[in-house]
N, C-alpha and C positions, 0 to 999 in steps of 0.2 A: 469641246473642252475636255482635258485630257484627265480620268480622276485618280485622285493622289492614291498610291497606294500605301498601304497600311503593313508596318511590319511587326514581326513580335517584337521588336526593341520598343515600338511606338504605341502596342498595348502595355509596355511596364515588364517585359522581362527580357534582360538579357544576357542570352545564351554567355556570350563572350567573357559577361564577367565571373559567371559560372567556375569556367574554366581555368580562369584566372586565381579566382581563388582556390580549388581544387589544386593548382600544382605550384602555388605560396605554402601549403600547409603540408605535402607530401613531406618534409621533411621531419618536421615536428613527428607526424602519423608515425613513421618510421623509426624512431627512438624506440615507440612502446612495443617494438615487435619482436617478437623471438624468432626461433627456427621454427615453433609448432606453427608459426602464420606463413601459408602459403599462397597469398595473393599479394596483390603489389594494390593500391588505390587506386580507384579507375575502373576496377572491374564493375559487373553485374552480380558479383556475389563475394564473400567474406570467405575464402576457405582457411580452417583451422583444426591440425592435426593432434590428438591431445593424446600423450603418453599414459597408457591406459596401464601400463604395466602392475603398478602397485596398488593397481583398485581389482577386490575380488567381485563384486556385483555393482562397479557406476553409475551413479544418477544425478543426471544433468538437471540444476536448477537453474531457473529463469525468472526476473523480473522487470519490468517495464515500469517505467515513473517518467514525472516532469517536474521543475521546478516552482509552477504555481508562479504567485501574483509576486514572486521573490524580483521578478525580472522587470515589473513597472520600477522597481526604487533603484536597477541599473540602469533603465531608460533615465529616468530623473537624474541619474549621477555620472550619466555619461562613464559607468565601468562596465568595463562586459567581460572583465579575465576572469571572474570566480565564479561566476554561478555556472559555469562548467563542470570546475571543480564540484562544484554542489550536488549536479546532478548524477556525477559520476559515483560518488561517496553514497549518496541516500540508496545508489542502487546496488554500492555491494553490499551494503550494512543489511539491507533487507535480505538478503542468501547467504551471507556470512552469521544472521543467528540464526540460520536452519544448517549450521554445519558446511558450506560449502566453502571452498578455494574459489575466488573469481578468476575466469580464462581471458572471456573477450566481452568489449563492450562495442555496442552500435548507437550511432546517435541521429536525430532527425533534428535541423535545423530550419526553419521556414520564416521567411519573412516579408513584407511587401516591396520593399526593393532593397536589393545587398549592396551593404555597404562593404569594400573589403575591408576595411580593419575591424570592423565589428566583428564582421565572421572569424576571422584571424583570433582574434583574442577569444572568441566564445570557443573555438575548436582549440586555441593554445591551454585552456583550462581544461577541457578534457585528456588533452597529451597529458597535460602535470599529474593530473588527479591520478593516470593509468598509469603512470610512470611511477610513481611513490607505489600503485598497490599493489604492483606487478604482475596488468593487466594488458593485453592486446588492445589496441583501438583495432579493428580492422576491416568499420565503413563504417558508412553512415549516407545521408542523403540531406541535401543543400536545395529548399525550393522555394523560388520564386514567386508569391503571389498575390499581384497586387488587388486593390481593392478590398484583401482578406482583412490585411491589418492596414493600421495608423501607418503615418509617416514615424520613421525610427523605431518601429515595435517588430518585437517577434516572439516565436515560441521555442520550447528544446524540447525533446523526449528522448530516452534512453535507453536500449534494454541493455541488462547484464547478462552472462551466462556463464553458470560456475559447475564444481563437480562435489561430491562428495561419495562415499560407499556407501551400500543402503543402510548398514548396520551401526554406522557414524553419523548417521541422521538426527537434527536434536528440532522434537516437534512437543519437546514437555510434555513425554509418558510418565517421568520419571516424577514427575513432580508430585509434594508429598505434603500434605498438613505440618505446618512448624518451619516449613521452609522459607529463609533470609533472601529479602530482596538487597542485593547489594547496587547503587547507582553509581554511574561515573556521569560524568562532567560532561556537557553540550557546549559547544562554542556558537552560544549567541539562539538564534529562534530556529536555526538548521534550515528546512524548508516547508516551516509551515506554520500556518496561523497569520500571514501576513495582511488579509486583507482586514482582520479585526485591526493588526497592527498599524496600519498605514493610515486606515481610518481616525484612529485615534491619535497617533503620532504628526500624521500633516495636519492637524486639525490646529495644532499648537506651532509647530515648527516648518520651517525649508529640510529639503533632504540633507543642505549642506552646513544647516545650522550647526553649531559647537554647542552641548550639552553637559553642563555641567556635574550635572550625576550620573552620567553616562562616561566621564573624561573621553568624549570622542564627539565626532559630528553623528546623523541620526544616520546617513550613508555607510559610515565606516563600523556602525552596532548594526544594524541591518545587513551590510552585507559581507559578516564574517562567511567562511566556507565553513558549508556542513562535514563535520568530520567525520572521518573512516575510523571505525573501531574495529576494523581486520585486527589490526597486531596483537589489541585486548586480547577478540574471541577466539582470535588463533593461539594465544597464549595458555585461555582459560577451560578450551573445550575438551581439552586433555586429560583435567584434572579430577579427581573423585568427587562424585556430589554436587558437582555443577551440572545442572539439570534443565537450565534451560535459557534462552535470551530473547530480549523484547527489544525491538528498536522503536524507540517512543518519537513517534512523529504524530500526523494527524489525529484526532481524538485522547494526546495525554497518555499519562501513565498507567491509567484505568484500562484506558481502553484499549491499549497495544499490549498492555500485558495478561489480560483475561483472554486474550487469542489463545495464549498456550496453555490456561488450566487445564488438568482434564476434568469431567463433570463432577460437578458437588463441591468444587473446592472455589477459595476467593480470596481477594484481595484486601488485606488491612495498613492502607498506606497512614504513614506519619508525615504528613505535610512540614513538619516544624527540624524534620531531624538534618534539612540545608540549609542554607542561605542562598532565597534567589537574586539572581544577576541585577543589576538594578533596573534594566531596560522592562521587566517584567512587573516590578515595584511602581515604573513612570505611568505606562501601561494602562495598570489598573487605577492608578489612583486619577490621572486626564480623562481619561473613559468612562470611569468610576463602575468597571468591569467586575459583576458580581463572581465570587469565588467560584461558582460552577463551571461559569465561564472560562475561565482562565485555566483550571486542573484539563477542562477539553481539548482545550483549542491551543495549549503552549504544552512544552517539555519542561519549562518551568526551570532548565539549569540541569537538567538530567536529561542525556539521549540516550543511554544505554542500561539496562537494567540486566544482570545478571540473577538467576534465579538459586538457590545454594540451600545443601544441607547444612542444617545448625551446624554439626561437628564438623564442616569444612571451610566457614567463615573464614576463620583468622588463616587459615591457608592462601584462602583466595586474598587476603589482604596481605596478605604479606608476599603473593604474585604481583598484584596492583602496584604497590610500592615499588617494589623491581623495577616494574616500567614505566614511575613515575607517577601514577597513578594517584592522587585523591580520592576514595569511595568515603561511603555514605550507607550506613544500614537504613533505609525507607523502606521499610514495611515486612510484610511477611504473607505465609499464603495461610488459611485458615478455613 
């Protein structure tokens, strides 16, 4: 009897569609890349050549993220173009308020079997995301594995890498007793706090239910894309007195923005000086999610927090406005 043999395609990965999808998306990849990118997709390595000219001592920032439990309510909703997007954004925002320019971004995509359009659309969101911040895609890694996850599940990861001079570095030395927290606007939960969210939300509704205090289904308020506030920090870090930026993700306003006190100093937030989004109001009241909870685990309608000298307030506000901007004086350092 003659025995069957066994291939990688008949363990659950294959090769084939690998490559398939790899040179579906060479072109999109390709949009985000300048002259500084000197590899083509394909390679074993990323190379990228960055004009050092107008930096006197460079220093290359880096961060790493994922988008969290944001990607079960894409599996539910069958969308996979945005939390690309998302993940792209959460990781330049994180080096864009320590001062940097973002260069290139690398992504890790893994999943128990690839579908192409899935992949397609999750890597077409990181082209968008790079392309608005005028950033390099240039690799990333597509794997295979099954058993790992469910059927139709996967994961993202992303690292960023940006530049700034050491002397333009902004890690909140400056920061100073009396100093104005000024907030901008979150689009939606960004990427985090979901699993509180989801918990409470499918408790009551379908992903694709229509929400009437929400004016949307629970799919379309869950997966707005986390925004990029490059154009803000690139705007604001310029300016006299701005002293420091918190990007408010996991743990709240609290806790993203005591990163940057320096010692002895603290935070006197005014919870009452926004109006939160209504998804955050549903939230708490199905949940019946106590206050603590919620200041933790949500942005609450603020991602961005700029940190300001009193006397340079209405300056930055009247920056803000220029670009559109809504701010919010919430709090002060004390």
């Amino acid at each position: 009897m003659t025995k069957k043999s066994i291939t990688y395609k008949d363990a659950g990965v294959d090769i084939k569609a690998g490559e398939e999808l790899v040179n579906s998306i060479k072109g999109m990849v390709k949009e985000t890349h300048s002259d500084a990118v000197l590899s083509n997709i394909g390679g074993f390595g990323g190379f990228f050549k960055p004009d050092l000219g107008a930096f006197k001592n460079p220093v290359f920032v880096s961060s790493v993220d994922g988008v969290g439990t944001k990607l079960i309510v894409a599996f539910k909703a069958g969308k996979y173009d945005t939390v690309g997007q998302c993940l792209v954004n959460h990781c330049i925002n994180d080096i864009a308020v320590c001062g940097a320019t973002p260069l290139f971004f690398l992504d890790y995509f893994s999943t128990g079997k690839l579908e192409q359009h899935v992949g397609v659309e999750v890597i077409r969101g990181f082209a968008t995301a790079c392309k608005e911040n005028g950033v390099a895609l240039i690799g990333g890694e597509t794997a295979e594995m099954p058993d790992i996850y469910g059927e139709g599940e996967f994961d993202l990861a992303g690292t960023i890498v940006g530049i700034v001079d050491e002397d333009q570095v902004i890690n909140g030395t400056g920061i100073t007793e009396g100093n104005v927290l000024i907030g901008f606007k979150s689009s939606g939960l960004h990427t985090n706090g979901y699993s509180l969210a989801r918990k409470v939300l499918f408790s009551e509704y379908g992903v694709n239910d229509y929400v009437e205090e929400l004016g949307s289904t629970v799919a379309e308020e869950l997966l707005q894309v986390h925004r990029s506030y490059l154009p803000i920090i690139s705007a604001l870090k310029v300016m006299d007195g701005v002293n420091g930026f918190s990007h408010i993700t996991g743990g709240g306003m609290v806790g993203n923005t005591k990163r940057i006190l320096p010692e002895g100093l603290a935070l006197d937030i005014n919870w009452d000086a926004w109006e939160r989004p209504p998804v955050y109001k549903l939230i708490q009241e199905i949940g019946n999610v106590p206050e603590e909870d919620m200041q933790a685990t949500f942005n609450l309608g603020i991602g961005l927090v700029a940190v300001v000298a009193a006397d340079q307030v209405d300056a930055v506000k009247a920056k803000a406005a220029e670009l559109g901007e809504e701010v919010f004086e919430v709090g002060k350092v004390v």
